[in-house]
MIGU-386608 format. One record per residue: x, y, z of N, C-alpha, C, O, CB in turn; residue in one letter. Coordinates in pm, whole numbers, padded with zeros to 5 digits, always signed. Each point is the difference from the previous one (the first is absolute). Glycine has a CB too. Layout:
XYZXYZXYZXYZXYZA...
***
This chain:
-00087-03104-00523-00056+00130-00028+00113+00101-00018+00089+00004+00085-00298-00062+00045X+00211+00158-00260+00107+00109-00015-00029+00053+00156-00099+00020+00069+00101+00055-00369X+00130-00066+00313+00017+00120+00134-00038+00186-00015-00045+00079+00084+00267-00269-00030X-00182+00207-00189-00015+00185+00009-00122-00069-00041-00076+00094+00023+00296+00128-00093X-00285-00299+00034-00130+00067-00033-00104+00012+00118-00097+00076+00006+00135-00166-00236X+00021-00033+00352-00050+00080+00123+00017+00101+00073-00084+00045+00079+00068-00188-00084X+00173+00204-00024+00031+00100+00068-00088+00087-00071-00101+00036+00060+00330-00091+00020X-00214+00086-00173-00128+00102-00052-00132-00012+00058-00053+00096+00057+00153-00104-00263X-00146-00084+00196-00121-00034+00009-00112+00036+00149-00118+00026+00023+00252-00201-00200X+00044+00148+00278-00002+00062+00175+00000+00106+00007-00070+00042+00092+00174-00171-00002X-00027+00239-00179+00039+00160-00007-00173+00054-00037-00056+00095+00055+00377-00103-00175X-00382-00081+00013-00114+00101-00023-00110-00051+00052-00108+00041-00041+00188+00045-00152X-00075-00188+00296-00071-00005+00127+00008+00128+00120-00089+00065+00056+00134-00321-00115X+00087+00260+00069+00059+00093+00123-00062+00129-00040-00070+00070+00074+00313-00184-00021X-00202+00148-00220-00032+00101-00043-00154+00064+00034-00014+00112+00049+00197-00199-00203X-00280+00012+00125-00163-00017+00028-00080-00002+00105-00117+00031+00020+00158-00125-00161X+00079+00036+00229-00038+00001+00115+00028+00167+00078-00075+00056+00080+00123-00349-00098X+00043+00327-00020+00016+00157+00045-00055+00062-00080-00081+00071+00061+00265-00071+00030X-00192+00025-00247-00094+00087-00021-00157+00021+00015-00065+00102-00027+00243-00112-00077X-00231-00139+00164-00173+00014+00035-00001+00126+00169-00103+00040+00055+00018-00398-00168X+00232+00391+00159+00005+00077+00133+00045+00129-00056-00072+00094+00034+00130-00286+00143X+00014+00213-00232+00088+00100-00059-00074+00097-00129-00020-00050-00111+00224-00134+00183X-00241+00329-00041-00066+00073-00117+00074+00100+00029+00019+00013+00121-00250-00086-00163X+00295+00172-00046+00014+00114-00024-00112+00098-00024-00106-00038-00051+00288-00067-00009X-00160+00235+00097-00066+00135+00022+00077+00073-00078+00104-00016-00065-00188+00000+00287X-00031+00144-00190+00056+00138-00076+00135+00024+00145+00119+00029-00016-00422+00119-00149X+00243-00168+00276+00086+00064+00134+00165-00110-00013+00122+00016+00003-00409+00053+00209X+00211-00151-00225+00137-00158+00014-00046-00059-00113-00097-00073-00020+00135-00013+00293X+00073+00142-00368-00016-00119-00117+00060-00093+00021+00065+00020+00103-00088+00093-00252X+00050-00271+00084+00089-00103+00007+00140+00011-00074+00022+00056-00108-00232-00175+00138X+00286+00062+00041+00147-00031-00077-00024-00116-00011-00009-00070+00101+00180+00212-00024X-00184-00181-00172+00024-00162-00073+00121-00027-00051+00019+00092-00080-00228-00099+00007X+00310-00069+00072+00162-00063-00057-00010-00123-00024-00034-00094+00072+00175+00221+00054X-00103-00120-00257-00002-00187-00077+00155+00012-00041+00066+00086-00058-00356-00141-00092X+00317-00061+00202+00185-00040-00051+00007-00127-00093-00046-00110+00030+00158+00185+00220X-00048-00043-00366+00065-00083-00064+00153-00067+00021+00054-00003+00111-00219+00124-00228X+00214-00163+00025+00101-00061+00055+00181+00097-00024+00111-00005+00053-00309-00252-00106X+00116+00356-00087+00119+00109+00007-00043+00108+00088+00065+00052+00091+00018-00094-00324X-00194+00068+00198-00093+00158+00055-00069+00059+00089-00108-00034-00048+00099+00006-00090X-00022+00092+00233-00098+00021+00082-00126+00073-00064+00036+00065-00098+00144-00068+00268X-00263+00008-00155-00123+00157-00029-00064-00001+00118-00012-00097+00075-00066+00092-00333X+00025+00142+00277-00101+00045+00108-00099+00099-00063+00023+00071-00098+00151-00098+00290X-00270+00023-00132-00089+00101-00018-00109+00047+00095-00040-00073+00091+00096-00002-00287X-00106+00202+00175-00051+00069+00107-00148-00010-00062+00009+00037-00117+00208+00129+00212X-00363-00205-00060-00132+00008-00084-00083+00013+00111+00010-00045+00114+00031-00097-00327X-00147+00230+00147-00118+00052+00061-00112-00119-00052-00059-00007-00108+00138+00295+00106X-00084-00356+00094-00114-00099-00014-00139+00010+00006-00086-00087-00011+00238-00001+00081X-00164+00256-00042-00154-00033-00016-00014+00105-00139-00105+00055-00032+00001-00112+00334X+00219+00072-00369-00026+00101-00124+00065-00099-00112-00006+00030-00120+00029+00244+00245X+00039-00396-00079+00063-00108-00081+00052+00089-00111-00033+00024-00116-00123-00239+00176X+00286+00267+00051+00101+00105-00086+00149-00026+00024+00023+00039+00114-00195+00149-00092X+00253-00224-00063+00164+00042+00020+00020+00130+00068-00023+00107-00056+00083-00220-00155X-00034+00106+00285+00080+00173+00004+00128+00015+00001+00034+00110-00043-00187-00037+00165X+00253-00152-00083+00123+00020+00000+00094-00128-00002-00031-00080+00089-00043+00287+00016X+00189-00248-00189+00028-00148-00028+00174+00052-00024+00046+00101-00052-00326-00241-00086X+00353+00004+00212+00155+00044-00055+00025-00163-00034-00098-00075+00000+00208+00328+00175X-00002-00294-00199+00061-00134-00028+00173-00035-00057+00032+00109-00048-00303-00122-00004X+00305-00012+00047+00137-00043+00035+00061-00037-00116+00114-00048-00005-00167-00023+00217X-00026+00094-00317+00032-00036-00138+00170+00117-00062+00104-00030-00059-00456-00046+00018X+00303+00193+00091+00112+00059-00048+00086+00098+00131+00036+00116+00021-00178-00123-00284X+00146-00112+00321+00068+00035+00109+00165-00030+00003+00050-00069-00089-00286+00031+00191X+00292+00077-00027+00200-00047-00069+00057-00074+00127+00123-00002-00005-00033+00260-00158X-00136-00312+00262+00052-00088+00104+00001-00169-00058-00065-00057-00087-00039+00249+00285X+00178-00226-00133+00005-00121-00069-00078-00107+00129-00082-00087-00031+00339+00156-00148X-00222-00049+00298-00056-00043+00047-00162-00012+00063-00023+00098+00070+00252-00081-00103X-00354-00119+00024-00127-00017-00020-00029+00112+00109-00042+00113-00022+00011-00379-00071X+00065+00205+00223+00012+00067+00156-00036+00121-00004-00098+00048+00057+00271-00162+00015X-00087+00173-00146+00094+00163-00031-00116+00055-00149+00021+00119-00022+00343-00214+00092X-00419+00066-00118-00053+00030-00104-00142+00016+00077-00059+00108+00000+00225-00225-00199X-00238-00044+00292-00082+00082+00025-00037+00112+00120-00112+00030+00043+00081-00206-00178X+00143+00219+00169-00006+00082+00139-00019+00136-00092-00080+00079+00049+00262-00223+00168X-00124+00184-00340-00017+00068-00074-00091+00050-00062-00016+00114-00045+00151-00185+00066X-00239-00078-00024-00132+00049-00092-00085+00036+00119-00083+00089-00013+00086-00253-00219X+00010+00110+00330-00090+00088+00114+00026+00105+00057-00071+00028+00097+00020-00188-00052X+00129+00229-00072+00061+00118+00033-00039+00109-00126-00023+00120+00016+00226-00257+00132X-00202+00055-00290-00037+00082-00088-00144+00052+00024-00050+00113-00009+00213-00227-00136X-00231-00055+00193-00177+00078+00009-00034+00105+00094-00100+00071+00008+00014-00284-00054X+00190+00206+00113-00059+00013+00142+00035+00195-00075-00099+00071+00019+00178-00367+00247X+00032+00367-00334+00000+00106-00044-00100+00035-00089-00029+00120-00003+00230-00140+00053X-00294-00098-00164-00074+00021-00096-00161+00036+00090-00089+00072-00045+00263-00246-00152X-00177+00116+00306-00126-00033+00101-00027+00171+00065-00105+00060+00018+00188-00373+00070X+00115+00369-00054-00036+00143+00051-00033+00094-00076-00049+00105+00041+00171-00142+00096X-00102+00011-00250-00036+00078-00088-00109+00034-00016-00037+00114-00030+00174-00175-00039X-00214-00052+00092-00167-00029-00023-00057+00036+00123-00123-00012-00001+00132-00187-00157X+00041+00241+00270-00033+00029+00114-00069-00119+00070-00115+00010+00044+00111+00221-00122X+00086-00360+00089-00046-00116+00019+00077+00000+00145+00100+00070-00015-00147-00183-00250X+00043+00074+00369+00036-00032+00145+00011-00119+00054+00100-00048+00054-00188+00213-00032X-00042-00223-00042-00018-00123+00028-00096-00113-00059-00119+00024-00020+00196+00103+00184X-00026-00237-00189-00020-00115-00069-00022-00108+00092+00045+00000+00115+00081+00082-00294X-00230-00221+00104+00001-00114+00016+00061-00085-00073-00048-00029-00109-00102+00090+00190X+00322-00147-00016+00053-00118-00051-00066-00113-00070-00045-00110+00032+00163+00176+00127X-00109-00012-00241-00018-00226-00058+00096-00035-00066+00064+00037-00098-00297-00073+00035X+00232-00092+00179+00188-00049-00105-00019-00118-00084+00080-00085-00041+00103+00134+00246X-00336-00029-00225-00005-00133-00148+00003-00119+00074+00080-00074-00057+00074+00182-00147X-00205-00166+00307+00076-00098-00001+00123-00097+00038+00025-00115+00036-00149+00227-00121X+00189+00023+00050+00155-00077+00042+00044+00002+00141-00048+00082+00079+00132-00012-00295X+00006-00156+00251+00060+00066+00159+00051+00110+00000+00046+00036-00108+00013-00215+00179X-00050+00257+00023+00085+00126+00078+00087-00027+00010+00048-00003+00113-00152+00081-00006X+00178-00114-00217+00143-00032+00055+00086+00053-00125-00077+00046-00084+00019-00276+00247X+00186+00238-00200+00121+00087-00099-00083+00086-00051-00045+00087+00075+00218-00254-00154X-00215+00163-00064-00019+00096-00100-00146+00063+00040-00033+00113-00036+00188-00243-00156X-00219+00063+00253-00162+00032+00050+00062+00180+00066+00001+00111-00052-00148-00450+00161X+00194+00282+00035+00053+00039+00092+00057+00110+00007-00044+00097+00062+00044-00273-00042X+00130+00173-00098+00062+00076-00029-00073+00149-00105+00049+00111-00019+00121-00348+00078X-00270+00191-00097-00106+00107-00111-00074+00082+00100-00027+00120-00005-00036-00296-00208X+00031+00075+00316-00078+00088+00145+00088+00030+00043-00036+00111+00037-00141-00200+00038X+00292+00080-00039+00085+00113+00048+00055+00123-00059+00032+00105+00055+00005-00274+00039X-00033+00129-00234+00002+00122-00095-00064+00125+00041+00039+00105+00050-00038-00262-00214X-00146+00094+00115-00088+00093+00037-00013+00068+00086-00022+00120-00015-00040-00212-00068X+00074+00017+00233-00017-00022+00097+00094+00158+00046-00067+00090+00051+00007-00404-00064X+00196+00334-00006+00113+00086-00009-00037+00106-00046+00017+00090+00082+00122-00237-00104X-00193+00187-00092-00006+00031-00111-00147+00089+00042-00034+00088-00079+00192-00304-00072X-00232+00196+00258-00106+00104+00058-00119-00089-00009-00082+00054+00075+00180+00187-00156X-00157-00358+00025-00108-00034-00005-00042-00092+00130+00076-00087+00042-00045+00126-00295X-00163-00012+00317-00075-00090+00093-00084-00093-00057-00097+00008-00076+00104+00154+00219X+00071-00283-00073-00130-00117+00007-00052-00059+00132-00092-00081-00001+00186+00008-00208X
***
């Protein structure tokens, strides 16, 4: 059996399994973060208005390192979120473990003024 095609296959188990617990509000919207293998993205959505409200990603970011890029994009939301008069949020990390680039995006944020 291909191997990534189970690793995938486990991620959007994990994934499903947290979002049947996990809804965003007008009060606590969700931060959702999907990582690729150059890029990070995050985004902030009102799930019961199935809206975006606020999204950064790492695409034109100038660090070279993944780590360092995404501590950046959570730090970016976390300024795009005050703007919006956003405070506090519900994590979803997709899936993935809490661990480097996840991690490091919640600490971004985390720094950066936002509650989860």
């Amino acid at each position: 059996m291909d191997k990534s095609k189970t690793k995938i296959e486990k991620r959007s188990r994990r994934r499903l399994r947290t979002r049947a617990k996990i809804s965003g509000t007008a009060d606590r919207p969700r931060l959702t973060v999907f990582k690729s293998n150059k890029y990070i993205y995050a985004q902030i959505i009102d799930d019961e208005k199935k809206q975006t409200i606020a999204s950064a990603s790492s695409i034109k970011m100038g660090a070279n390192d993944l780590v360092k890029k995404a501590k950046l994009v959570g730090s970016e939301l976390a300024e795009i979120a005050k703007k919006k008069k956003i405070k506090e949020v519900v994590f979803d990390k997709g899936g993935y473990l809490f661990t480097g680039r996840i991690k490091a995006l919640a600490d971004g944020s985390r720094e950066a003024g936002l509650k989860f």
